[in-house]
C-alpha positions in Angstrom: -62.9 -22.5 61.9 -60.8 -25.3 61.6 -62.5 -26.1 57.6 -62.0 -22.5 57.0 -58.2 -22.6 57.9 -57.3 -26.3 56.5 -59.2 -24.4 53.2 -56.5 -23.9 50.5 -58.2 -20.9 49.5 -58.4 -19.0 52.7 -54.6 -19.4 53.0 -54.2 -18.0 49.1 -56.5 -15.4 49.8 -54.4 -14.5 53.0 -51.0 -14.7 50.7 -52.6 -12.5 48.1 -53.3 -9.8 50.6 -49.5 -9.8 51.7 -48.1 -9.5 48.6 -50.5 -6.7 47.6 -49.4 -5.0 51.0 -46.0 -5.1 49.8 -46.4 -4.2 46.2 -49.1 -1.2 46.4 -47.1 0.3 49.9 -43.2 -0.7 50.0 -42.4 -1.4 45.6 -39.0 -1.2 45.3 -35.8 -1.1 42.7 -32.2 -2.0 42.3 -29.6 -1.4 39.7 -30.2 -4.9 38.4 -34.1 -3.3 37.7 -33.3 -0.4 35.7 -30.8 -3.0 33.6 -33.5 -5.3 33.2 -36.0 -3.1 31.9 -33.4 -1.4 29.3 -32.8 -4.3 27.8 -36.6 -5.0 28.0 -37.6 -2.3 26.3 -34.8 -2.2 23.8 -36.1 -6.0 23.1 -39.7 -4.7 22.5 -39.1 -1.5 20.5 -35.5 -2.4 18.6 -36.3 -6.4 18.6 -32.6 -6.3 20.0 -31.5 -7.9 23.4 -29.5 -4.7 24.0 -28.3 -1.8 26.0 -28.1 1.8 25.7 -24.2 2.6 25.7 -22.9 5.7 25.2 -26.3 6.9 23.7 -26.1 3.9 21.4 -27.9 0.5 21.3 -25.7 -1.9 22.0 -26.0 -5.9 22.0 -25.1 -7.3 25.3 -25.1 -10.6 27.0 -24.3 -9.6 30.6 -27.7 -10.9 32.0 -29.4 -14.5 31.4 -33.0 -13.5 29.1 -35.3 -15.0 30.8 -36.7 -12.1 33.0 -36.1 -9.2 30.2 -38.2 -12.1 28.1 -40.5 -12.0 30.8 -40.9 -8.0 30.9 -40.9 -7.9 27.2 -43.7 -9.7 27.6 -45.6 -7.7 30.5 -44.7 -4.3 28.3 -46.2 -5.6 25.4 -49.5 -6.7 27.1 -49.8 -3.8 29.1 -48.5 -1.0 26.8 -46.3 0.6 29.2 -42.7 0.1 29.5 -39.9 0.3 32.3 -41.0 2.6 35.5 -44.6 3.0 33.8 -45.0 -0.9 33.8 -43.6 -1.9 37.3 -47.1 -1.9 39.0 -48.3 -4.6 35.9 -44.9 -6.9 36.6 -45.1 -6.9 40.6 -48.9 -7.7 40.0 -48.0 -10.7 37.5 -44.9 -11.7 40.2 -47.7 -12.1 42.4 -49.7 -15.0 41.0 -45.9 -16.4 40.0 -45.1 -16.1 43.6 -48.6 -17.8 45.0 -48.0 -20.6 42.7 -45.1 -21.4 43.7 -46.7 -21.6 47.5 -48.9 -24.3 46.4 -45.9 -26.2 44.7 -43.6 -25.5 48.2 -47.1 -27.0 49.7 -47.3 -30.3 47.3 -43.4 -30.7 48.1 -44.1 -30.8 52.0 -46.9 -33.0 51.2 -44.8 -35.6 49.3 -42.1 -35.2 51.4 -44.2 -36.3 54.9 -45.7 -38.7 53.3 -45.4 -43.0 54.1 -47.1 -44.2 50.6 -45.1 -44.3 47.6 -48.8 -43.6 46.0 -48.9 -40.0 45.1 -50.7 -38.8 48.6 -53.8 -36.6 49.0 -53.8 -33.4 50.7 -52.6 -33.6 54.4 -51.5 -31.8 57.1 -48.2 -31.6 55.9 -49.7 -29.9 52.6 -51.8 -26.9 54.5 -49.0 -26.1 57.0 -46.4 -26.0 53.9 -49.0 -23.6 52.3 -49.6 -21.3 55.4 -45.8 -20.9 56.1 -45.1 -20.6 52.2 -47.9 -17.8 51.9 -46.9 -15.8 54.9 -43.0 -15.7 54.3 -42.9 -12.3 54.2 -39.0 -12.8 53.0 -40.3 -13.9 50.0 -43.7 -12.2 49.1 -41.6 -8.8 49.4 -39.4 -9.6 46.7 -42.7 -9.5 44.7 -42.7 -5.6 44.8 -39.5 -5.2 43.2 -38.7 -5.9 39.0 -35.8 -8.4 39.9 -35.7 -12.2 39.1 -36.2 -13.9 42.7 -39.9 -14.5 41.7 -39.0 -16.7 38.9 -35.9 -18.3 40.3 -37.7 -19.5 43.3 -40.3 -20.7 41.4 -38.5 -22.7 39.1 -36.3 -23.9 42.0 -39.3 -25.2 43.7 -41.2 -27.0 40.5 -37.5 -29.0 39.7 -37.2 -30.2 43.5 -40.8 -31.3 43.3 -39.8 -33.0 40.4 -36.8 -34.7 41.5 -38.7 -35.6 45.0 -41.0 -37.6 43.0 -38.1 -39.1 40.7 -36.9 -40.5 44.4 -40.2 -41.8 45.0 -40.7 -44.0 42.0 -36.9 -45.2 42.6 -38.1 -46.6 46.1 -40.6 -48.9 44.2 -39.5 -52.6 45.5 -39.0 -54.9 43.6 -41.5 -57.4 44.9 -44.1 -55.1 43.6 -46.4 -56.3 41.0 -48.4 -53.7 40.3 -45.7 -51.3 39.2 -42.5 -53.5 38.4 -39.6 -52.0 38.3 -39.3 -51.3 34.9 -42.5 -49.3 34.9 -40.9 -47.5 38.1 -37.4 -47.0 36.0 -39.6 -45.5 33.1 -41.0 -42.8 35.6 -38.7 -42.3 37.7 -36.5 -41.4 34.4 -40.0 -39.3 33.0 -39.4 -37.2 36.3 -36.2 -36.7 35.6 -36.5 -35.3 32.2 -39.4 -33.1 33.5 -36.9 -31.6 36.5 -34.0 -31.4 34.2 -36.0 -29.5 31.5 -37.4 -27.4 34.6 -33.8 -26.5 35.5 -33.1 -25.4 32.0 -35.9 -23.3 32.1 -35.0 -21.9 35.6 -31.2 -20.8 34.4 -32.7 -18.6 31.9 -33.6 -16.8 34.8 -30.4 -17.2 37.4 -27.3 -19.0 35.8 -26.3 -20.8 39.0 -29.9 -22.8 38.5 -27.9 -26.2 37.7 -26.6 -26.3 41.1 -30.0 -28.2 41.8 -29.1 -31.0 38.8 -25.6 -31.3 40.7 -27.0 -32.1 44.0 -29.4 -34.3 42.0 -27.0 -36.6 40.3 -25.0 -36.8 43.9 -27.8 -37.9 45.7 -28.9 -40.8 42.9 -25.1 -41.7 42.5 -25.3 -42.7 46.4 -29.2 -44.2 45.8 -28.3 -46.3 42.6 -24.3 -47.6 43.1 -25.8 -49.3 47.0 -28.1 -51.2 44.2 -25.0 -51.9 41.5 -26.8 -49.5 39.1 -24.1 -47.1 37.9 -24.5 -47.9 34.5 -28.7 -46.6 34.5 -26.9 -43.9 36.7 -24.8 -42.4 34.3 -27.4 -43.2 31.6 -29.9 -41.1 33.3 -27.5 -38.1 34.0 -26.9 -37.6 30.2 -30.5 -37.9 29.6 -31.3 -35.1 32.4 -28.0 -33.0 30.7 -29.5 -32.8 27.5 -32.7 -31.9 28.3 -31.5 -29.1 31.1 -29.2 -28.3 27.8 -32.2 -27.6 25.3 -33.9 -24.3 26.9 -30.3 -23.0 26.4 -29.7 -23.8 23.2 -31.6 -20.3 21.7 -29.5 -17.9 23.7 -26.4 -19.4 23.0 -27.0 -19.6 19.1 -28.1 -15.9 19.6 -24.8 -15.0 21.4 -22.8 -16.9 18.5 -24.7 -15.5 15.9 -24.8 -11.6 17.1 -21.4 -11.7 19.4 -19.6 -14.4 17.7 -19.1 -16.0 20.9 -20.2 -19.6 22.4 -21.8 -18.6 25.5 -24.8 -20.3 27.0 -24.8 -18.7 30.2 -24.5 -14.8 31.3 -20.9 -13.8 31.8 -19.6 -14.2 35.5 -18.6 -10.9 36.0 -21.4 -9.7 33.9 -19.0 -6.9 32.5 -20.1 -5.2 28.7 -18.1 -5.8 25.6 -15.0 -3.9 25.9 -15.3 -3.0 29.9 -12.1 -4.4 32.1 -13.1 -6.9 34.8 -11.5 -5.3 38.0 -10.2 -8.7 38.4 -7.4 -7.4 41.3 -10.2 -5.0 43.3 -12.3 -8.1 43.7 -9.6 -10.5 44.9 -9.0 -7.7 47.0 -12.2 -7.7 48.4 -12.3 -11.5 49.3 -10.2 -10.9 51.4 -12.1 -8.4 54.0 -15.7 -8.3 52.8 -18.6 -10.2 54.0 -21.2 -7.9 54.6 -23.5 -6.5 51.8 -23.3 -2.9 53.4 -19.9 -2.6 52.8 -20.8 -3.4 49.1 -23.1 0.1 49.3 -20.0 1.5 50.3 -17.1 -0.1 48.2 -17.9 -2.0 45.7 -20.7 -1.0 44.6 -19.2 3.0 44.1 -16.7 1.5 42.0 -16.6 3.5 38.8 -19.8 5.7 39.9 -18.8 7.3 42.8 -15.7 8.5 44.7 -14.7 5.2 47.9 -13.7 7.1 50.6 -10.7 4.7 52.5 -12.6 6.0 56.1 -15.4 3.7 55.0 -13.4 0.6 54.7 -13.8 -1.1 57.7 -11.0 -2.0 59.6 -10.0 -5.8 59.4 -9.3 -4.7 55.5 -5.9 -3.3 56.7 -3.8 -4.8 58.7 -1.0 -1.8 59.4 -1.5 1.6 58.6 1.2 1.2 56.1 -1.6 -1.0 54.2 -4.3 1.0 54.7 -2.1 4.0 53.3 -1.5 2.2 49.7 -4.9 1.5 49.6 -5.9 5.3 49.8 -3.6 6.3 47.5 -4.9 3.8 44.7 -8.7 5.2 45.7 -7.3 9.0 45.3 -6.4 7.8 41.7 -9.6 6.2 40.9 -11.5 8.8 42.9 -10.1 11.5 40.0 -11.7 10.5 36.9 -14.3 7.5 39.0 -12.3 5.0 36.7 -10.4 2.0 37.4 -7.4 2.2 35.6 -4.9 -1.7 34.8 -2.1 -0.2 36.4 -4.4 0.5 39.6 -6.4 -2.8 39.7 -2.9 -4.6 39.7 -2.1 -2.4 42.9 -5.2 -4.1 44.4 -4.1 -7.4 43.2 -0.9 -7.0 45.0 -2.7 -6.2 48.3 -4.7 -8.9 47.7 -1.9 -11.7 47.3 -0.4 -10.1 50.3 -3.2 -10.7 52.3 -3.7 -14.1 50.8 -0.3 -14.9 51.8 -0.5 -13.6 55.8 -4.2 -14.9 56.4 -4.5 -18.1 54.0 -7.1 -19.5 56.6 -9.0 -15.9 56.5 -9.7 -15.9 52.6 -10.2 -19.3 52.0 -12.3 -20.2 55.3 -13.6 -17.8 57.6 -14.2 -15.0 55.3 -16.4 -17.7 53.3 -18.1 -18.7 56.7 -18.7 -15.2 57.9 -20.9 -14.4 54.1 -23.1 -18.0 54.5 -24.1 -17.1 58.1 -24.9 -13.6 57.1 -26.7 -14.0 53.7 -28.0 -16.6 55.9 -29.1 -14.8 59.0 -29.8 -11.5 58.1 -33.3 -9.4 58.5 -33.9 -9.2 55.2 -35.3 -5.7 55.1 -32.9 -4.5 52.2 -36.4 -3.5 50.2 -38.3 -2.1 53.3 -37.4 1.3 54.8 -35.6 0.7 58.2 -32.2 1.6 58.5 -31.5 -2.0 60.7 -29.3 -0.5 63.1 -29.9 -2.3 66.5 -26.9 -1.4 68.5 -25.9 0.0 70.6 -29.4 -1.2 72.0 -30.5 1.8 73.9 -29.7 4.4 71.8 -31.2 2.5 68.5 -34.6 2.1 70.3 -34.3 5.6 71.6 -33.5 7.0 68.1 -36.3 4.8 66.4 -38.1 2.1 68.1 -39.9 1.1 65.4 -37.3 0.9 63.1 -35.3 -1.8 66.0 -38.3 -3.8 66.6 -39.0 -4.5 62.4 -35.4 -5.0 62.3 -35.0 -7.6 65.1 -38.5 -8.9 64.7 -37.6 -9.9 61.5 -33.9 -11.5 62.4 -36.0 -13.9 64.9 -38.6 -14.8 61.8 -35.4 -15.2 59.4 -33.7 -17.9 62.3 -37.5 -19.4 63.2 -37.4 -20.5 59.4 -34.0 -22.0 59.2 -34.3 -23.7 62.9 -37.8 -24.9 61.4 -36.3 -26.6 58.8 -33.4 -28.3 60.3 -35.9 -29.5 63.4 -38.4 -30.8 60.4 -35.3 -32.2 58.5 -34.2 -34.3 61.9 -37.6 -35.7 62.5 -38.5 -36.3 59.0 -35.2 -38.4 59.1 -36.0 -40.4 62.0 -39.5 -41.2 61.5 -39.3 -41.9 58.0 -36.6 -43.7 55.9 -38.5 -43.8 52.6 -38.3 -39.8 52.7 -34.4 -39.5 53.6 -33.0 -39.7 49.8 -35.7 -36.6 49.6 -33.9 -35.1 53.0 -30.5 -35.4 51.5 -31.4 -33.7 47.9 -32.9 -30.9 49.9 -30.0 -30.5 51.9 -27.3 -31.0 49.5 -28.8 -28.0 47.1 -29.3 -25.8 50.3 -25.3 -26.3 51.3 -23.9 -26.4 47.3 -25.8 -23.0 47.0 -24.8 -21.5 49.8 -21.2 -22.3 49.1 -21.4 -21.3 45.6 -22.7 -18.0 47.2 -19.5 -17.3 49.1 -17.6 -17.2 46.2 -19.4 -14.0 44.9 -18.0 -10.7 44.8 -21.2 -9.1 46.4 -22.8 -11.4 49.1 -26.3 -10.1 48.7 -28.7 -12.4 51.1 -31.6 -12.1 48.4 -29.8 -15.1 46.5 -30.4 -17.7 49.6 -34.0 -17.1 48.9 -34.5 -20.2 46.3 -33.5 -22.1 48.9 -36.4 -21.3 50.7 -38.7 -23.4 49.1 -36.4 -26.4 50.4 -36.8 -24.8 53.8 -40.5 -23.8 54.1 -41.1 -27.5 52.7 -38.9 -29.3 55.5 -40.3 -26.8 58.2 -43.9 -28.0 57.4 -42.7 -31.2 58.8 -42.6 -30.8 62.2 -46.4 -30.3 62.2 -47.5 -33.1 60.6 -48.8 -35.9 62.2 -47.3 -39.1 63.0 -48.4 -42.0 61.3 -47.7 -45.8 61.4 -44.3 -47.1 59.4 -44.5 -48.6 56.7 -41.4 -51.1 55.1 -39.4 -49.8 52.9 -36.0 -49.6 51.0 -33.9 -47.3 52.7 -30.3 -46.3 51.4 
């Protein structure tokens, strides 16, 4: 039993069955799908990266290409296109999605290990794949045509890059079989390889380089203890360029067809033309943390009528407030547009606010979206409503439907408190793997604060963080072994 289990296939096998669970019984879709596959199929039948607006093909840059490349693709394999091809890209996100278990498994492995040798499989390596495999957070997303697959993916090959770039750093110099220049050369070989990985991956999600960042912050602290600032900076222009050269298509296409420099998608991913509702969303920040009360606000915003009753109640703060804000939504609720004259009536509230609760907008609003994106259920895709109080009446209305939805909040916090336990011990036990720790940790916190600064704190974009945490969780099963010395920082 044990051979069978310690098996890397029996694990796949098990991961394979899970995903196909998901994809042939809960497949799912989002706005964001039905964009993706336009612009898909427009890129397959018009060989245009374009829309259709106002019954017209348009050219558009509001999404990174990387996943319409990747659809393109599946369409023109499979001969089907948008809805009729959804079944062909969940199956292909599936294989995406197991491969990146067995890289979240090597990570673990190199992570937990002593020898600055490239290890062989351990303990560390099969628990990594059995908790990457049965995440059922991230085999769902398989099911649906978004671009978690990929991102995560990508995330996870570039850490296991840059883990082993922090390996081959820790070479001492007393070492004769690998002197330091031949650890410099690979260590710099690594880095290229991440970097270019990272390119790559921000084809996909533009907030990708948020991995170099914590990258270069980590080595700044590893090389300046060692008086090597100069190789430092050196090596971060190296790893720029070659992060730089996957992008250097898309923004020659942009210039070209848009007459623009733009090598990432726009932030508010708004269509030529279309006013950014620049006031509404400062408006927002200062009240919204949830991603239900995206379903109803932002997200009706010039599609449906807002009703001001489904506001929740820390967005006003006198009746007086809450007042103006009705009247703007009865203007916008007339002809579901957003008009300047209206979005600077939002702004106004929103400076007001601002003004009253500085602390509110600027900290605890920003707290209150990282814990929930954080600790959420994540059943957005699966069909349970996740109401769980008041307690008795939600298990009397559906107890089903309460025990998914709190069964799966307990998985989502096992995970994170997995990783922070595996994170702590990894530390203690093993100083040759803490510049590893703090890269992990660093990307995990930039994200999630880059997150908080989104107008729409959807808790699927914490999910490329995960295979930082499934990798650090694995951790606290391995077993201990015998220090070895080493350079620590």
């Amino acid at each position: 039993m044990k051979r069978i289990i310690s098996n890397p296939a029996t694990a796949l096998l098990l991961g394979l069955c899970l995903r196909l669970f998901f994809v042939l019984r809960f497949p799912g879709n989002s706005g964001d799908t039905v964009l993706y596959e336009q612009i898909a199929a427009n890129w397959l039948k018009h060989h245009a990266y374009a829309m259709d607006v106002a019954g017209a093909v348009t050219l558009v840059d509001l999404r990174m290409p990387g996943y319409p490349a990747f659809l393109t693709f599946v369409y023109a394999l499979s001969g089907r296109t948008e809805a009729a091809a959804r079944f062909w890209v969940m199956l292909a996100q599936v294989f995406v999605d197991l491969s990146t278990c067995v890289v979240i498994a090597r990570l673990a492995q190199i992570l937990g290990s002593r020898s600055r040798e490239t290890p062989r499989r351990n303990l560390a390596f099969t628990v990594g794949l059995w908790l990457a495999v049965t995440c059922p957070f991230t085999a769902n997303y398989t099911a649906v045509p978004l671009t978690e697959v990929w991102a995560t993916f990508f995330t996870a090959v570039a850490l296991l890059f840059l883990v082993r770039q922090l390996r081959h750093l820790e070479q001492p110099a007393t070492n004769i079989s690998n002197p330091p220049d031949s650890s410099w050369r690979a260590a710099r070989f690594t880095g290229i390889a991440a970097a270019f990985t990272v390119g790559f991956g921000t084809l996909f999600r533009p907030e990708t380089p948020l991995i170099l960042i914590a990258a270069w912050m980590v080595l700044y602290w590893f090389l300046a203890r060692r008086q090597q600032r100069l190789r430092w900076f050196r090596l971060v222009l190296v790893m720029a360029f070659a992060s730089f050269l996957p992008l250097i298509p898309w923004g020659a296409r942009n210039f070209l067809s848009l007459h623009e420099w733009q090598f990432l998608a726009p932030r508010n991913s708004n269509l030529p033309g279309e006013l950014v509702p620049q006031g509404f969303m400062a408006w927002e920040k200062t009240w919204l943390y949830r991603v239900r009360d995206c379903y109803l606000v932002s997200w009706k915003l010039n599609n449906e009528p807002i009703d001001v009753n489904d506001i929740p109640p820390r967005a006003f703060d006198t009746p007086q407030e809450k007042e103006r804000v009705a009247q703007l939504l009865a203007r916008h609720n007339e002809d579901l547009t957003l008009t300047p004259e209206e979005d600077a009536g939002f702004a106004q509230l929103g400076r007001e606010r601002t003004r009253r609760h500085p602390l509110g907008t600027y900290l605890w609003l920003p707290a209150a979206r990282a814990l929930t994106i954080w600790f959420t259920p994540r059943i957005e895709l699966l069909p349970f409503s996740g109401k769980v109080l008041p307690l008795a009446q939600a298990w009397e209305d559906d107890p089903i439907d309460q025990s998914v939805t709190i069964g799966f909040f307990v998985l989502n916090i096992f995970y994170v408190a997995l990783a922070a336990i595996g994170a702590l011990l990894l530390w203690r036990s093993n100083s040759l793997a803490r510049p590893a720790i703090a890269l992990l940790v660093l990307f995990v916190f930039l994200r999630t604060a880059f997150l908080t600064t989104l107008e729409t704190p959807e808790p699927r974009y914490v999910l490329e963080c995960f295979p930082a945490v499934l990798a650090l969780g694995a951790q606290v099963f391995r077993r201990p072994s015998p220090s070895v010395p080493c350079v620590s920082i």
